[in-house]
Structure formats: structure tokens, C-alpha cells
Backbone as CSV, one residue per row, in Angstrom:
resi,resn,N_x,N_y,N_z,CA_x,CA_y,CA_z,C_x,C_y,C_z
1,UNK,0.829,-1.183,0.000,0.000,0.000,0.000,0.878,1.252,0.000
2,UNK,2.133,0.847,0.697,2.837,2.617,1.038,3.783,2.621,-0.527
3,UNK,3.530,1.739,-1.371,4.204,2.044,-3.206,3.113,2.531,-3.491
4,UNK,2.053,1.802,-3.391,0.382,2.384,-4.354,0.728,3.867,-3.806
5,UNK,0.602,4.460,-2.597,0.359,5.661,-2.315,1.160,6.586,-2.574
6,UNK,2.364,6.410,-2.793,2.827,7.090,-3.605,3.159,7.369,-5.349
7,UNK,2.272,6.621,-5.649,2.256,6.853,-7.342,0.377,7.488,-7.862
8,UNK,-0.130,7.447,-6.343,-1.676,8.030,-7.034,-1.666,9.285,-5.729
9,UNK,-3.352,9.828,-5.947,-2.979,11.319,-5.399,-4.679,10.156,-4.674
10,UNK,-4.393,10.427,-3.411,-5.534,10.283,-2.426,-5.936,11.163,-2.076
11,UNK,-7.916,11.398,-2.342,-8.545,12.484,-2.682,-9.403,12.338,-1.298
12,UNK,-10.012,13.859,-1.057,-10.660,13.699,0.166,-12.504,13.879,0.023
13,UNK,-12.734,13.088,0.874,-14.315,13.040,1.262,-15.105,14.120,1.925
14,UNK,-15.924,14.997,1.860,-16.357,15.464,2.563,-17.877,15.410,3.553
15,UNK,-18.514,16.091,4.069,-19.791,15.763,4.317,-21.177,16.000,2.894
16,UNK,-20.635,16.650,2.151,-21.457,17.020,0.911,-21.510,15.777,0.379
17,UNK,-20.306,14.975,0.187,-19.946,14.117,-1.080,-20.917,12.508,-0.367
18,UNK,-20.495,12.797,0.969,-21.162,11.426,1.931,-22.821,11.999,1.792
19,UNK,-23.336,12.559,1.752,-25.010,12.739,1.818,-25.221,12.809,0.351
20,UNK,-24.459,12.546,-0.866,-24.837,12.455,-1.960,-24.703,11.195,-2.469
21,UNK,-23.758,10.619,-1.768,-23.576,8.643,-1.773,-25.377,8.339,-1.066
22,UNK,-25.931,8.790,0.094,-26.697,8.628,0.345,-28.115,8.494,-0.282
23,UNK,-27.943,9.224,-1.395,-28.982,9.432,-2.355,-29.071,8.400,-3.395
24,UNK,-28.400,6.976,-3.661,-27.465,6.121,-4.651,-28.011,5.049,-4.003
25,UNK,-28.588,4.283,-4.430,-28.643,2.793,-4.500,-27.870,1.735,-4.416
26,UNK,-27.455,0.868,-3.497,-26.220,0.258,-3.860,-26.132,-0.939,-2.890
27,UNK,-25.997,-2.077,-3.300,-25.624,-3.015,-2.133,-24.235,-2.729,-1.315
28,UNK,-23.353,-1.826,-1.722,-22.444,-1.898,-1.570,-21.964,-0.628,-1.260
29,UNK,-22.037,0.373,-0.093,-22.249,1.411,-0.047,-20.348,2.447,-0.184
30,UNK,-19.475,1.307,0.256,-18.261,2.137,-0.043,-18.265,2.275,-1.216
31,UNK,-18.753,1.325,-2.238,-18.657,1.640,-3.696,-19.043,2.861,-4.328
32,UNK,-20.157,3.048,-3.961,-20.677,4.080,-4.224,-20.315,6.235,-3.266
33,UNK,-19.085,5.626,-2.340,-18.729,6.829,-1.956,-17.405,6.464,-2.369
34,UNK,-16.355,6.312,-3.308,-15.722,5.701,-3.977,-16.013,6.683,-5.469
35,UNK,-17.456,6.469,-5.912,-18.035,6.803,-7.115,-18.344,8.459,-6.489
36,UNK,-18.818,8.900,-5.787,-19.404,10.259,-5.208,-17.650,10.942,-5.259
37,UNK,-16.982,10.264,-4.929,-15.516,10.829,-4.512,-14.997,11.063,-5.995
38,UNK,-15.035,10.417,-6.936,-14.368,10.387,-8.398,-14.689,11.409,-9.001
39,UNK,-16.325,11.261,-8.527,-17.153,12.351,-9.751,-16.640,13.701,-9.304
40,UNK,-16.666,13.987,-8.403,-16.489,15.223,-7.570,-15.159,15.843,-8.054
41,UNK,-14.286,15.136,-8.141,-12.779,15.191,-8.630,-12.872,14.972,-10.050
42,UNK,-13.557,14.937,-11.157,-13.954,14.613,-12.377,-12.246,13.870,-12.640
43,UNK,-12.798,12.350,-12.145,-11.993,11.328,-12.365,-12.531,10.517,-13.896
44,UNK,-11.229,10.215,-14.743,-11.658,9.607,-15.973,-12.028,8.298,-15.723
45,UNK,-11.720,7.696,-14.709,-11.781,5.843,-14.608,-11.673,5.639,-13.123
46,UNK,-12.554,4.476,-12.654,-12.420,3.849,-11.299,-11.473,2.571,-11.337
47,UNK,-11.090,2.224,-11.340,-10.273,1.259,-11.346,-10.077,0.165,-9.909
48,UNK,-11.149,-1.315,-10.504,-11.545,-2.415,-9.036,-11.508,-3.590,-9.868
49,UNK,-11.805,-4.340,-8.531,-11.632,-5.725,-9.135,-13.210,-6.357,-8.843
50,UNK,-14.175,-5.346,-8.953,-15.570,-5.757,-8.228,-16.505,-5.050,-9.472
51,UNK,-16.037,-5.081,-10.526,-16.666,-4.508,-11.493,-18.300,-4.044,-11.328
52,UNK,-18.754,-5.072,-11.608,-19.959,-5.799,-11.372,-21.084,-4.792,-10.397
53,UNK,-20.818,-4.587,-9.255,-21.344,-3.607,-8.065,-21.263,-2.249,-8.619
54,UNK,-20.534,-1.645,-9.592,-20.392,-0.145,-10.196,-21.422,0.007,-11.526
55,UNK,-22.542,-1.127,-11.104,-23.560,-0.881,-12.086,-23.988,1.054,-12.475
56,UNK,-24.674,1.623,-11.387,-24.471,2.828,-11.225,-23.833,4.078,-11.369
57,UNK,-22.702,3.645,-11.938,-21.156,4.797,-12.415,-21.494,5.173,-13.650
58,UNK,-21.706,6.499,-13.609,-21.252,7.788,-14.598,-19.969,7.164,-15.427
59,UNK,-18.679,6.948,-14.496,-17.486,7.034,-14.659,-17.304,5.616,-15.388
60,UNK,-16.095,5.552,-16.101,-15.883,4.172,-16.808,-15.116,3.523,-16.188
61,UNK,-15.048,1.921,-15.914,-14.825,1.287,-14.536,-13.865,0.203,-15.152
62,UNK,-12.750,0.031,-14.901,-11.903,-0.750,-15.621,-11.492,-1.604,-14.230
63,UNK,-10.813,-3.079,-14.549,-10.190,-3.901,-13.879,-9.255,-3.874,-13.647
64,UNK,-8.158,-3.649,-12.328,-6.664,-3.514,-12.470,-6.096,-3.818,-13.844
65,UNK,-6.416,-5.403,-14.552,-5.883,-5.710,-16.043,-6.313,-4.668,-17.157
66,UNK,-7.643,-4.284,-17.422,-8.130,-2.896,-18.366,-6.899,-1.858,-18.092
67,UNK,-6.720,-1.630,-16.576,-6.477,-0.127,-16.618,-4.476,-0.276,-17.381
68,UNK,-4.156,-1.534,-16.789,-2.902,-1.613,-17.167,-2.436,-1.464,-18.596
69,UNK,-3.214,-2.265,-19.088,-3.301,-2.751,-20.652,-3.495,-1.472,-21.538
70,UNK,-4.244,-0.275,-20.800,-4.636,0.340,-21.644,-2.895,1.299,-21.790
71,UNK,-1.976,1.245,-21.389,-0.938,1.718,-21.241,-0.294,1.653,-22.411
């Protein structure tokens, strides 16, 4: 984790962004403040290994392998 964190920029949450996850449907509720956090930051790609649960994303949702490949 302390290599990952230094090659990406860890973005912050606020109380706006958490009561707008709230409004979102989701079995899976970090997913979706995850997705509230991206949009907010107009992120091009989420990048998981839980594809599947980001039914709901604006954003285009690639698999660690997608995001690599696309390199």
C-alpha cells in the first residue's frame, strides 16, 4: 500500500460528497462513496476488481488488467 500511495494522489471526502452517496442505491455502499468521490474530482476511470457492483457509475470502470493494458 505505502508504493500504491505514492504513485496516485488520495482524494478527500467530505460531508457534501457522503449525503450524496446517500442518495445512490447500492448493495455496496463504499462503492458508491468511492463513485461520489471520483465524480467530484472529475476522475476519468475507477479502477476495481468488483466490477460488477459499479452498475451505477457515470465514470468508466476498468479492472486492475483494463487499466494496465490500456498503457
Amino acid at each position: 500500500m505505502r508504493g500504491l500511495s505514492e504513485m496516485v494522489e488520495v482524494l478527500k471526502m467530505d460531508e457534501k460528497q457522503f449525503q450524496e452517496a446517500l442518495s445512490i442505491f447500492s448493495t455496496d455502499f463504499e462503492d458508491v462513496l468511492q463513485f461520489v468521490c471520483a465524480k467530484t474530482f472529475e476522475c476519468d476511470v475507477i479502477v476495481t476488481r468488483n466490477k460488477k457492483d459499479f452498475k451505477f457509475s457515470t465514470i468508466r470502470i476498468l479492472s486492475p488488467e483494463e487499466f494496465l493494458s490500456s498503457f
